[in-house]
N, C-alpha and C positions, 0 to 999 in steps of 0.2 A: 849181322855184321855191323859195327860201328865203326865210321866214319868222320873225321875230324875236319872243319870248314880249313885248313890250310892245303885238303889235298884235291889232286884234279879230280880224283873219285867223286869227289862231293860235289863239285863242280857240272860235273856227268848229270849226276843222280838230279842234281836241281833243275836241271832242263826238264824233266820226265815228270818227276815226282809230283801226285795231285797238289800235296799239302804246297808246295814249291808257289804256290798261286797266292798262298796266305801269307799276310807280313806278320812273320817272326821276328822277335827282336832277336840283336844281335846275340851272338856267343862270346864269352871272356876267353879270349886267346892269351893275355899277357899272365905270366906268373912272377909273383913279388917275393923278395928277401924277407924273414921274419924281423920282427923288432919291436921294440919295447917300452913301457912309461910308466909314470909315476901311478900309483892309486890316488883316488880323492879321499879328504883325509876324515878320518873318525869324528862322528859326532861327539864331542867331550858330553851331552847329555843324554846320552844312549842307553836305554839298561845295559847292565852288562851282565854275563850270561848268569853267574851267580847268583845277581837278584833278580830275574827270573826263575829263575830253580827255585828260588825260597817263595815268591809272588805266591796269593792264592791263585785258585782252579780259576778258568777263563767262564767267564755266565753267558752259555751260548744263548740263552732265551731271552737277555738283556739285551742283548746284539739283534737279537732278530727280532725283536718286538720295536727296534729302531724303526725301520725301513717302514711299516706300517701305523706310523705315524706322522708323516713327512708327506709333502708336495713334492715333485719333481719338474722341473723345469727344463726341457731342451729344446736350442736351435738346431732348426733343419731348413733345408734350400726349402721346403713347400710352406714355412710357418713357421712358429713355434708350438711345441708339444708340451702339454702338461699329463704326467700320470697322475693320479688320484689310489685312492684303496679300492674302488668301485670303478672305474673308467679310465678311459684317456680320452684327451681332447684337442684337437689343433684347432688356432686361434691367426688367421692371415686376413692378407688385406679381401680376399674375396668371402670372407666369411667365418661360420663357424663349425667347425664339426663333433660331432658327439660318439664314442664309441663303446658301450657298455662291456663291462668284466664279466664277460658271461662262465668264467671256469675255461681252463687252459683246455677241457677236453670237449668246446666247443669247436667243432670243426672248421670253423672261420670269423670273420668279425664281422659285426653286425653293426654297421657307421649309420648315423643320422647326421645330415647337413641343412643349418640353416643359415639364412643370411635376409637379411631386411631388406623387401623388394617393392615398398611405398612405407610412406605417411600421410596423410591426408586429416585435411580439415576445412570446415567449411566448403567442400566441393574442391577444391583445388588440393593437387600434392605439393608437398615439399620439396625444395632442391634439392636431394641426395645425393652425395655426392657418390661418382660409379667406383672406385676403390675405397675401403676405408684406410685409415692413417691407423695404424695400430700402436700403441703403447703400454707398459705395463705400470702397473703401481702395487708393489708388492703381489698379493695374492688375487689383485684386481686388473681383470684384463678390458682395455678401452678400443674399440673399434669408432672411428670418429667419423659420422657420414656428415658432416656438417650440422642442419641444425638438431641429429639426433645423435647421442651418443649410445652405441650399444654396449652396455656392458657386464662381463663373466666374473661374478666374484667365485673362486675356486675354493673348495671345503673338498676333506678328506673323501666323502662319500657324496657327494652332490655339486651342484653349481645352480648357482642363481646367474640368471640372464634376467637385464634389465634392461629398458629404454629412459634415454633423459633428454628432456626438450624444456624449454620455457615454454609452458601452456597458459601465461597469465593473459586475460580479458576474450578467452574464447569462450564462445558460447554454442558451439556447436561439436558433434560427438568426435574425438579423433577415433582415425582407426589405421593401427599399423595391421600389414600385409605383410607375412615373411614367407619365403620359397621351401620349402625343405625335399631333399632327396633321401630315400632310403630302404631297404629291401624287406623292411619292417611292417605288418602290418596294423594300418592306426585306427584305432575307435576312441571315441569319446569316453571319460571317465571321472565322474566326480568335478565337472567344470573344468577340466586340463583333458589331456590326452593321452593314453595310452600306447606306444609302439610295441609292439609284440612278436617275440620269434620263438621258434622251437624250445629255447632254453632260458627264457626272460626277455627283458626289454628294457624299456627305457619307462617313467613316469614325468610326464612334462604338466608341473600342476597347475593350480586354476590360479590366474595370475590376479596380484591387488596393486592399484594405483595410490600413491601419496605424494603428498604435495608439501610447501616448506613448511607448514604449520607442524605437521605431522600428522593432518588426517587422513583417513584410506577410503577406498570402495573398491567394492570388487570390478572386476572387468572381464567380461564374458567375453570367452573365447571358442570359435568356431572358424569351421572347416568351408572354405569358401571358392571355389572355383580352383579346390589341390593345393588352395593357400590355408594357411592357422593367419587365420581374424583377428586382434587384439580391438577391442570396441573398450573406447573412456567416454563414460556416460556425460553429455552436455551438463548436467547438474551440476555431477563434480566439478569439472573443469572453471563456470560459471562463479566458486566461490573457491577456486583455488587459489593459494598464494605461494609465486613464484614459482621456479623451476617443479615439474613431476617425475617422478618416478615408475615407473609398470615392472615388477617383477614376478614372472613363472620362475619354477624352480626345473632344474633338470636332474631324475636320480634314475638309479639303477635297480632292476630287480630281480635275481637269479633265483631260477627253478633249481639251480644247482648251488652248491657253496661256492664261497668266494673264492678258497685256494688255488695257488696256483704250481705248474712244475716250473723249478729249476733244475739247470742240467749245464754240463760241461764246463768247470772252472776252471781257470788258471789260476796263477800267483805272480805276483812279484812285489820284491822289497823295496821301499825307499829307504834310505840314509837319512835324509833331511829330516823326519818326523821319526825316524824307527818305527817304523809301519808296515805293513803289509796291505796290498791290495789286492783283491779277487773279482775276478770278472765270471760273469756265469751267464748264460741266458735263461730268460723271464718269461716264459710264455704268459701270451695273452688269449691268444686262440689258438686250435693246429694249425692254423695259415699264418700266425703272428706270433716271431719271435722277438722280444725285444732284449737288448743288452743292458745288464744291473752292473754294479761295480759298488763296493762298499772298501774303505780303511779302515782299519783296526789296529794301533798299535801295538809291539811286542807281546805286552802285559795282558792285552786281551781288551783296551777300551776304543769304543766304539770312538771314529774320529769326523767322519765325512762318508757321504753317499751321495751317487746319482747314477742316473741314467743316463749311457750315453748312448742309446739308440731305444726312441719307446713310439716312433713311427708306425703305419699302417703296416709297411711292407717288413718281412722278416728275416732280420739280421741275426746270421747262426756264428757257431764257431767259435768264439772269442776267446785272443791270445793277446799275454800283455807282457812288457819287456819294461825294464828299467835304463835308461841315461844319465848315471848319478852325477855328472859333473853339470847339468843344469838341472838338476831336482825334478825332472820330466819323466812321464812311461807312456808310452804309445801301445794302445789299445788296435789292433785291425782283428776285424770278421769279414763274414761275407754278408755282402746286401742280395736278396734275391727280388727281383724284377718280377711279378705273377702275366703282369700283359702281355711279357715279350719271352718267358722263362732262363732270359740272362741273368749272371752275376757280376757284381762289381764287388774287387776287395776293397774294404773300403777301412781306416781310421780315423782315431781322434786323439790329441796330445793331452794327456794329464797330468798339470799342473802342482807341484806338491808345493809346499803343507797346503795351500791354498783350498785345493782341491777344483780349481776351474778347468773345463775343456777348453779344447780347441774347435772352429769349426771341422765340421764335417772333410775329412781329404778322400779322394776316390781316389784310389793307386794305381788299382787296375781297371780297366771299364770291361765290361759283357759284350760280343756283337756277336752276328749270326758267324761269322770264323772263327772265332777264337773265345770264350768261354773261360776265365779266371776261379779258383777256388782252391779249398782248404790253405790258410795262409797261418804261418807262423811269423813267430819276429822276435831276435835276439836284442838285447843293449850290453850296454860296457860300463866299468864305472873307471878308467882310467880319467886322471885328473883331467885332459885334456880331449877325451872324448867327445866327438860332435855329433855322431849318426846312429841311428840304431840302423839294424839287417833286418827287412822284409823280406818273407819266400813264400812262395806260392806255387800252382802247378798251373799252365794253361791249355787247355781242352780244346782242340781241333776239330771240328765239327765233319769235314770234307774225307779224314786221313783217319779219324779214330787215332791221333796219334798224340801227345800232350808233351811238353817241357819245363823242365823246373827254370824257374825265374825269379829274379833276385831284384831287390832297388833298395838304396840307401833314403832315410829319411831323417832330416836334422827337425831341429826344434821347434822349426820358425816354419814347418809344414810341406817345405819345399825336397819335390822328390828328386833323387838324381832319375841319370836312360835309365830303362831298365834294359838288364840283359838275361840271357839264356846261363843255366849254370855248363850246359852241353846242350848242342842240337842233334839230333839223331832221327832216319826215317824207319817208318814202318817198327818203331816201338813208342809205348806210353809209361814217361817218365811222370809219377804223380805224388802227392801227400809229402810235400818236403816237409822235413824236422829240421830246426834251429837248434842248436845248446841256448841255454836260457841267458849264456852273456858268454865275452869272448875270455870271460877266467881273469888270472889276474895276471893284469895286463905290465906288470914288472918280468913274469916269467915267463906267460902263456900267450898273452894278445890275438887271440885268431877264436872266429867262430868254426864248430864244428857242425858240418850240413849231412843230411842222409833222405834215400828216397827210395821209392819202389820203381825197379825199371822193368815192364814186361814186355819180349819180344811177339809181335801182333801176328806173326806167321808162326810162330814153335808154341809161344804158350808160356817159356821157357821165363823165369824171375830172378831178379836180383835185388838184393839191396846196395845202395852205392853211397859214394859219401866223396868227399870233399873239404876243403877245409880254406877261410877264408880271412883275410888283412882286414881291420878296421878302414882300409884305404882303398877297400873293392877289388884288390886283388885276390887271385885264388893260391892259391901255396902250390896245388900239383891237382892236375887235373883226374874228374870222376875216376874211380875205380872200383870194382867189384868187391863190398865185405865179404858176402855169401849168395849163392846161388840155388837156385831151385828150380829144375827140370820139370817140365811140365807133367805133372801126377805128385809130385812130391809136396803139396803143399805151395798157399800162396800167405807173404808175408802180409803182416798187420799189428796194430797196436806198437810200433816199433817207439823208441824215442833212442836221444842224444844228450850224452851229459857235456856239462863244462870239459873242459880239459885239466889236468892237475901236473906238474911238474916237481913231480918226488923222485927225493933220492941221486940226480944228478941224470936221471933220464931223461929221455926225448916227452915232452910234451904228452901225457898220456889219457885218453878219454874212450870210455864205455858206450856198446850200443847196446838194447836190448829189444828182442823182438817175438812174438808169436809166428809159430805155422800152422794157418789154420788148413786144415783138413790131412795133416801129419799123424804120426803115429809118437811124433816128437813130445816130451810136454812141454807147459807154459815155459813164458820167463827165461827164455836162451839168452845169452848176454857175452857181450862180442869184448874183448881189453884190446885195444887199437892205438896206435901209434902213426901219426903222417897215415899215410897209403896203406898202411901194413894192418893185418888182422895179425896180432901175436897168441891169442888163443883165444878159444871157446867155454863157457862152466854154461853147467844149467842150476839157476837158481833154486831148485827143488833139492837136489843132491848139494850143492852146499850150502843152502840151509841146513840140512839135515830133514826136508819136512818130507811132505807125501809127492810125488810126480802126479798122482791120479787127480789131486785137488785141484781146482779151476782157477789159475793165475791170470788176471785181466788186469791190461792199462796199469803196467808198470813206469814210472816217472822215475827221472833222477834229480838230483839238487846235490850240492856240493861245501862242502868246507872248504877250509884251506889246506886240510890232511884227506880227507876222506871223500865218498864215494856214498850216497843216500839212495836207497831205491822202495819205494812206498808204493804198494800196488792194493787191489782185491785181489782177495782168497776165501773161497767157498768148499765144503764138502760135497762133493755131487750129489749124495744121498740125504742131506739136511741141512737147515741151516741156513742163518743170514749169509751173506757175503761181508767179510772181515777186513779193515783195513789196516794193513802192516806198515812197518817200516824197519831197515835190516841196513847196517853200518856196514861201508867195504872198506875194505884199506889195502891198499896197493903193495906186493912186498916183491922180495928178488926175483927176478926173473917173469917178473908182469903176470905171477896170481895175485888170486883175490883173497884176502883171509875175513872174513866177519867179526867186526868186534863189539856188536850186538845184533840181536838176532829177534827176528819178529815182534818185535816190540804194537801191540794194539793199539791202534789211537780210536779206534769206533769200531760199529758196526752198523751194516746199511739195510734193515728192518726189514731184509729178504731177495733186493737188489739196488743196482745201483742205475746211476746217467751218465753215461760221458767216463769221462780219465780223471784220475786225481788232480787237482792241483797242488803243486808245492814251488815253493820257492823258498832257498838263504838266505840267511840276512850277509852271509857271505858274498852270494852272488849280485848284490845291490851295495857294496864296497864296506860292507863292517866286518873284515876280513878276518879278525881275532876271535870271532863268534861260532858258533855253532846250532846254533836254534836254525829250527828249519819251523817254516809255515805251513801246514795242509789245509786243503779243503775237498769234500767232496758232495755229492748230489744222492741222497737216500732217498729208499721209501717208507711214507709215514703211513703205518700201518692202517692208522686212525681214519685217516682223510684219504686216502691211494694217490696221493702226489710225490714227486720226489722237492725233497727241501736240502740247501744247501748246509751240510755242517762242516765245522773246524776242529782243529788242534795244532798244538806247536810240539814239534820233537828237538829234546838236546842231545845229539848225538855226544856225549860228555864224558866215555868210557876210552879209557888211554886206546892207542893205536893197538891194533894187533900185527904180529910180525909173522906168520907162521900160518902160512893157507892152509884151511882144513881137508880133510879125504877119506875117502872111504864112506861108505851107504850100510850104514848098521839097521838092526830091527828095534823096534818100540818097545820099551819099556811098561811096566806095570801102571807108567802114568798115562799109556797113550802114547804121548810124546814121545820121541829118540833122545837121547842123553846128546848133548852138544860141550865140543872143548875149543877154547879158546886159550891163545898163547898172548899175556901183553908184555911190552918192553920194546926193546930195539934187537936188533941182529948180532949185535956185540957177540963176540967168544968170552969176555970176560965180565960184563954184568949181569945181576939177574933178571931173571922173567919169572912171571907171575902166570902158572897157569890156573883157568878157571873152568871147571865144571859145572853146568846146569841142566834144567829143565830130567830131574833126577828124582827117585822115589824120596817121599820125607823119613828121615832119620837111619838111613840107608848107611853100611861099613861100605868104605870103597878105600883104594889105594891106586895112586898113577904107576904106568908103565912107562921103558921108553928103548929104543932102539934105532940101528941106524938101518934098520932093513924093514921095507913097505910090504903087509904081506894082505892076505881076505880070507880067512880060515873062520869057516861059520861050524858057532857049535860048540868051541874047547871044552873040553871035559865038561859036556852035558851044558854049557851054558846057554842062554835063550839068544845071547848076541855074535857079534861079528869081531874074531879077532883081526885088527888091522895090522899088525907089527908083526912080523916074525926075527929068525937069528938070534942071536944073543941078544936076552932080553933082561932088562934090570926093571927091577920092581924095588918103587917107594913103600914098603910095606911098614917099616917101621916106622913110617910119617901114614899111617893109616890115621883113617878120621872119619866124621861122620859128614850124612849131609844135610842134617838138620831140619829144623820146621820151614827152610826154604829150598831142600830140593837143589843146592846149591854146594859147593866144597872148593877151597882154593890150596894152591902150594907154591911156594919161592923155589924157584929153579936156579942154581948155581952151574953155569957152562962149565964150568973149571971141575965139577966134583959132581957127574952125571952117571949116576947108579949101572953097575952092571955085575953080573955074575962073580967077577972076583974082585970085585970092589969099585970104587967111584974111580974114574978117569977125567982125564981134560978133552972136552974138546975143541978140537982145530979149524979155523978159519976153513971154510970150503966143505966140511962134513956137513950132512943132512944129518940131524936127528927128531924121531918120531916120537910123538907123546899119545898116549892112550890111558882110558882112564875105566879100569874094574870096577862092578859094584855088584852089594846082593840086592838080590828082588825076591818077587813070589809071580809066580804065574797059576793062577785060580788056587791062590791057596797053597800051593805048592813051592817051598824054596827054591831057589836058583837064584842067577848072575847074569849080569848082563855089562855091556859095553858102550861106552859112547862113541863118537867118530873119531877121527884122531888127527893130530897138523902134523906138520913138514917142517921144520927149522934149519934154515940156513945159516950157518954161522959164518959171522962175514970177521 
């Protein structure tokens, strides 16, 4: 039973209830009037979609041979972090620490810390000072203990550590003393040191001393009471001029390759650059995940990269939103705690064109009550937008019970309360979905929210959803899309599109979701308005494709007409797993008609990591556009990692008007014949139908009728008639389908084929299109059919 915080029920139950002990944020009790604002406005030097169409092919190995040429630099509360191609390293005032790339499928990381713990000459130490002053200089990092300076010059695969003192008129041997901690173990090697673990280690080489002249000597180094010795021979020092130098080198050395896995992308567009940004995690070890982010304009050229989490501890998940009216996208993931096994959600603001972060924001914090995770986060690009929507679930440790939660985030880092989207006991509300922006915010303005609710005593599931004001209000409180009784399946891989306002309708936006352990297949997809589910389609059936093939991590993205959904698709019996993309367009009466259909953008070299990423250049306010961004996580057969790849989709193919129907059989190509209807609804212009995915050079002629019928077989043929009643055949507009499998014809409403000759049709008639063709089955002539639409003549 659900219960609402205005009633005395709730009231009851609070007194009682274990979870009742744990502070819950607040629930949003207020509901707000829609309303509306300007977009921000067109980059006047934006491609525009045409020339992209004409661009060459995107060089994904130019792009990705970026990343592994670069330093990365980031602040965190404990240091600063620098990634390398071979390590990471944090650089603070208490020291240094070292962490070799031992390959992502090392089961943890394997840290080396050292910090300068004397200097000594002549019998006496040095003043050192007990923090050091840290500063950077370019790729040279300076720890200042006073009279020594320590310091990390950073190279892709290595780091030199150095000491600098004025050693002039000394005559007796110095010797720095450094601390070092590490689960590595160390032997001596070639005059440096060896660290060592199951999978590689570290090389710390035999360090040389020089002086202003530019002369050197070695300096033996040895292991002295759990210290590394740095011994500069009296000689040296005796005829040295001015300031010295000592530098070991610090490198990496893996038993295993270097590669590493990527996994889990998202997308989103900037305006300000025409850019797209993808977030992905980077593993470093299984214990260590860190978060990558690279831009790439429209075109395909690389712009900017970094890392906004390449810390010890590992930050999963990562979701990123666009705020086009200050050129900003806020990135959150989850940080995971190993000492305590709490989470914090945590972001960071990103900066366009510039590419600069922001510090580190903790949104939500981890404690032994309440427990923060899987966070998404929407943005807006109306002109005057100020916050993006973070959502998250929080986990009750006492109750087993969890609530979805919501907080606004502006620019400047500053979080609003955060509140409950609904409070409810004795079920767990988890895994909220965001829409990727609140749409366009002249028609649409509101985020669209959805979530998994299980009751903790039936078992029993829902998916629910909500819809919310740039202004933190909710529109109309949680509601039930779909339900599932305990046995029937529990929901997963769901997501939430934009909303799209066609046609003079109510604000209209798609869910779609998996039931795993159903008899259902993949890819169900919810067409919803406010509170209301207006119907159900399964993606398998109007594709036209297979139900039995394996639909995973369907995503949506949006135009300013249409409806994007890019998922995997595998054969269960063979095969990569394929990534599609498939055009929806909204027509009377809240179907779905397709008006492209599977279109390949890759394939994932046998599986996949994580959900696709995609994001519009729509949904980041280039509202006239249609290019959509993907990304997703493969594997490389070569290496066994998974590597992040891309493409851009122009969904560019006019609107279709005319929801398809009917589940025909496959063709001699494999495939099912697919029709589509383009144009508008009109009773008096024409439509353009198109048939595809068809035998080559195949006789076919369209059919059409106002009665829906499923007659398998007509006189001996291999397909599915879908039309029955008076039926009119375009036969004398017969034609082929050439060496692409393809066939079109101009449909005139006014002059629509039947029996005893062409009619008008009238505003309010449905009429059916289907389309005849010959085939061969094993050699054998026959015929076959494609699927067929629906025409509502308005």
């Amino acid at each position: 039973m659900r219960t609402s915080l205005l009633l005395p029920l709730f009231i009851a139950t609070l007194a009682t209830s274990a979870s009742a002990q744990v502070d819950r944020p607040p629930a949003l009790t207020e509901l707000g009037e829609p309303f509306f604002q300007q977009a921000v406005e067109t980059q006047p030097n934006a491609w525009t979609d045409a020339e992209l169409a004409a661009a060459p092919p995107i060089d994904r190995a130019a792009i990705q041979s970026q990343r592994r040429t670069l330093l990365y630099y980031t602040e965190h509360a404990d240091g600063l972090w620098v990634r390398g191609r071979t390590y990471k390293a944090r650089i603070s005032e208490s020291g240094f620490t070292y962490i070799p790339f031992l390959g992502s499928k090392a089961p943890r990381n394997y840290p080396a810390s050292f910090r300068l713990a004397s200097a000594s000459v002549e019998g006496r130490a040095l003043d050192l000072t007990a923090q050091a002053e840290v500063r950077r200089e370019g790729d040279r990092m300076i720890l200042d203990r006073g009279p020594v300076d320590v310091l990390y010059d950073m190279a892709l695969e290595s780091v030199e550590q150095s000491f600098a003192l004025d050693a002039t008129g000394l005559s007796t041997d110095l010797m720095l003393d450094l601390d070092f901690t590490t689960d590595l173990a160390v032997k001596t090697l070639g005059g440096g040191f060896a660290f060592e673990g199951p999978m590689g280690g570290i090389h710390y080489s035999a360090a040389v001393v020089f002086d202003g002249a530019g002369r050197s000597a070695n300096v033996p180094a040895t292991l002295v009471d759990g210290r590394i010795r740095l011994t500069v021979p009296a000689e040296f020092l005796a005829i040295a001029n001015g300031p010295i130098l000592v530098d070991p080198v610090f490198a990496t050395y893996a038993i295993d390759q270097y590669d590493g896995d990527q996994e889990n992308v998202d997308a989103a567009y900037s305006i300000v650059n025409d850019a797209f940004t993808y977030v992905y995690e980077d593993y470093f070890s299984g214990a260590d995940a860190d978060v990558y982010s690279t831009t790439i304009d429209s075109s395909g050229a690389f712009l900017s990269a970094r890392y906004v989490d390449s810390s010890a501890e590992s930050v999963e998940d990562p979701h990123i939103a666009t705020l086009a009216s200050a050129n900003a996208q806020l990135i959150v993931a989850v940080r995971h705690h190993p000492s305590t096994g709490f989470h914090d959600v945590v972001g960071r603001i990103l900066y366009q064109p510039a590419g600069g972060l922001s510090a580190e924001l903790t949104i939500a914090a981890g404690n032994a009550d309440a427990d923060p995770g899987a966070p998404d986060v929407g943005g807006q690009f109306a002109a005057a937008g100020t916050q993006f929507c973070v959502v998250w679930h929080n986990f009750y440790t006492s109750s087993q019970e969890a609530d979805p939660l919501v907080a606004m985030v502006d620019t400047s880092g500053v979080i609003s309360t955060i509140s409950s989207l609904e409070i409810t006991f004795d079920r767990s509300e988890t895994s909220v979905e965001i829409s990727e922006s609140t749409g366009d915010p002249a028609t649409v303005n509101r985020w669209n929210i959805v979530y998994r609710s299980e009751d903790l005593a039936s078992g029993d599931q829902s998916l629910r959803a909500t819809q919310l004001l740039p202004t933190g209000f909710l529109l109309f409180f949680a509601v039930d899309l779909e339900a599932s009784p305990l046995g029937s399946g529990t929901f997963g891989e769901y997501d939430v599109s934009d909303a799209l306002n066609l046609g003079g309708l109510d604000p209209t936006y798609l869910v779609n979701y998996d039931r795993y352990g159903s008899t259902e297949s993949d890819g169900q997809i919810m067409v919803c308005r406010g509170d209301s589910r207006i119907n159900t389609v399964d993606l398998a059936i109007l594709e036209h494709g297979v139900p039995q093939f394996d639909k995973a991590q369907c995503r949506f993205s949006t135009t300013s007409t249409q409806f994007v959904l890019t998922h995997y698709e595998k054969d269960p019996q063979f095969g990569p797993y394929y990534v599609f993309s498939t055009a929806l367009d909204l027509t009377l009466g809240g179907l779905l008609a397709i008006s492209e259909r599977r279109v390949v953008l890759g394939q994932t070299g046998g599986s996949y990591a994580g959900s696709v990423g995609v994001a519009s250049r729509f949904s980041g306010g280039m509202t006239s556009s249609k290019f959509i961004g993907t990304a997703w996580a493969e594997l490389n057969l070569s290496t066994g990692n998974f590597d992040v790849q891309g493409a851009t989709y122009n969904a560019s193919l006019p609107t279709a008007t005319a929801p398809q129907y009917c589940y025909g059989n496959p063709n001699s190509t494999g495939d099912r014949g697919f029709l589509t209807l383009y144009g508008d609804s009109s009773a008096t212009t024409q439509k353009t139908l198109q048939a595809s995915a068809l035998p080559l050079n195949a006789s076919a002629y369209f059919l059409t009728s106002q009665t829906m019928a499923s007659i398998p077989n007509p006189g001996g043929s291999q397909g599915i008639l879908c039309i029955g009643g008076s039926i009119g055949r375009y036969s004398n507009l017969a034609g082929s389908t050439g060496s692409t499998g393809t066939i079109l014809l101009g449909i005139d409403p006014t002059m629509l084929s039947q029996p005893g000759g062409p009619v008008i049709g009238a505003p309010g008639e449905t009429w059916n299109f289907q389309l005849w063709h010959r085939d061969s089955a094993n050699g054998v002539p026959t015929s076959n059919f494609t699927n067929a639409v629906a025409l509502l003549l308005n």
